[in-house]
PALUMMI-85682 format. One record per residue (C-alpha): residue in three letters; y, x, z. Coordinates in pm, whole numbers, always signed. Example, Ala and Ser with C-alpha at 12.3 -4.5 7.8 and 13.67 -1.06 7.14 Angstrom:
BEGIN
+------+--------+--------+--------+
| type |      v |      u |      w |
+------+--------+--------+--------+
|  Ala |   -450 |  +1230 |   +780 |
|  Ser |   -106 |  +1367 |   +714 |
+------+--------+--------+--------+
//
This chain:
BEGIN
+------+--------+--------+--------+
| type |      v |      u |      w |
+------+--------+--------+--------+
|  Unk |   -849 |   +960 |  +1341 |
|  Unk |   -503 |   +982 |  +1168 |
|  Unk |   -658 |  +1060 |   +857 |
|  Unk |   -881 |   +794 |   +822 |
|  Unk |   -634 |   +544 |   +913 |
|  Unk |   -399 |   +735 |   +630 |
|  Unk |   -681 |   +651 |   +385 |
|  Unk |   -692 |   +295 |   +516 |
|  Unk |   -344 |   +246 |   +483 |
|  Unk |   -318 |   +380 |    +77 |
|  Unk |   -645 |   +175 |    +45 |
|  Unk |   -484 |   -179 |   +151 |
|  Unk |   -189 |    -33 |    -94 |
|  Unk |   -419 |    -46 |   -390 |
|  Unk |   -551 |   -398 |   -279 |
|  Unk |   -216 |   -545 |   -292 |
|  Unk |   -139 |   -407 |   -605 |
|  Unk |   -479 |   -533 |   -746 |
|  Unk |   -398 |   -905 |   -600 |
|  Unk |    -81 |   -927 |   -712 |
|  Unk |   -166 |   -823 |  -1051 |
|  Unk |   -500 |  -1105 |  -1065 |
|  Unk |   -237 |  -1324 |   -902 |
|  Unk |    +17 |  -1306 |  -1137 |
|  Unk |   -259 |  -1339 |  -1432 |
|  Unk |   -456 |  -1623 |  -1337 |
|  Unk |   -233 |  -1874 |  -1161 |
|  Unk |   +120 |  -2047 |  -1174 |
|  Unk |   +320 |  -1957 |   -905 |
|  Unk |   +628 |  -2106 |   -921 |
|  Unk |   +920 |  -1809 |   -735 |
|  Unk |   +729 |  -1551 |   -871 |
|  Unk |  +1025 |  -1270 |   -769 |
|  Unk |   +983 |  -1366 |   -445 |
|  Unk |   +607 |  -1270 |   -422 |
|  Unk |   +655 |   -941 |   -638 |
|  Unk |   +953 |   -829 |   -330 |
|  Unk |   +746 |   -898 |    -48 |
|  Unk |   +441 |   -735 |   -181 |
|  Unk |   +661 |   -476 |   -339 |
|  Unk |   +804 |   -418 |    -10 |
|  Unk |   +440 |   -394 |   +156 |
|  Unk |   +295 |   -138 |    -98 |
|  Unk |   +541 |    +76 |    -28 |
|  Unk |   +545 |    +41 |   +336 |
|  Unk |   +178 |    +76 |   +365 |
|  Unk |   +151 |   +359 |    +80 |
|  Unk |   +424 |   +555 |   +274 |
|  Unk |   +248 |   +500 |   +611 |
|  Unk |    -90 |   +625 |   +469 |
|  Unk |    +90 |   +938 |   +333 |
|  Unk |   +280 |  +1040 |   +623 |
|  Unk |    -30 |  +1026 |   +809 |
|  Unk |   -209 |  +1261 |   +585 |
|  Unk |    +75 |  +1495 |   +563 |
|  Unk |    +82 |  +1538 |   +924 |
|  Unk |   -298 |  +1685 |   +878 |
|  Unk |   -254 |  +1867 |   +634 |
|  Unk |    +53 |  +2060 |   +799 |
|  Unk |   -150 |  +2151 |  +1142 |
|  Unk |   -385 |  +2285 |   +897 |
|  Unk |   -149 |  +2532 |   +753 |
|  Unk |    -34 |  +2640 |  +1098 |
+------+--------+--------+--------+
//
């Protein structure tokens, strides 16, 4: 269950990243900074997440 939820997690990372980018491409936003520090801030939140919850798999493995 962890695992999949890991996966989940780094998936909705690479989503954000992919909106932002299309975002930032195709319309005007006006505070621009402020969008790239909250979604900055939620990549790596989510990305971390999604990582620590694979690593803790992978080290029962090993034991």
């Amino acid at each position: 269950m962890k695992h999949e939820f890991g996966k989940w997690l780094m998936d909705v990372a690479k989503y954000l990243v992919t909106a932002v980018l299309l975002a930032s491409v195709f319309s005007d936003i006006q505070e621009r900074w402020i969008v790239y520090i909250i979604v900055s801030c939620a990549i790596i939140l989510t990305l971390g997440l999604g990582l620590w919850f694979l690593r803790d798999i992978k080290e029962k493995e090993v034991k």
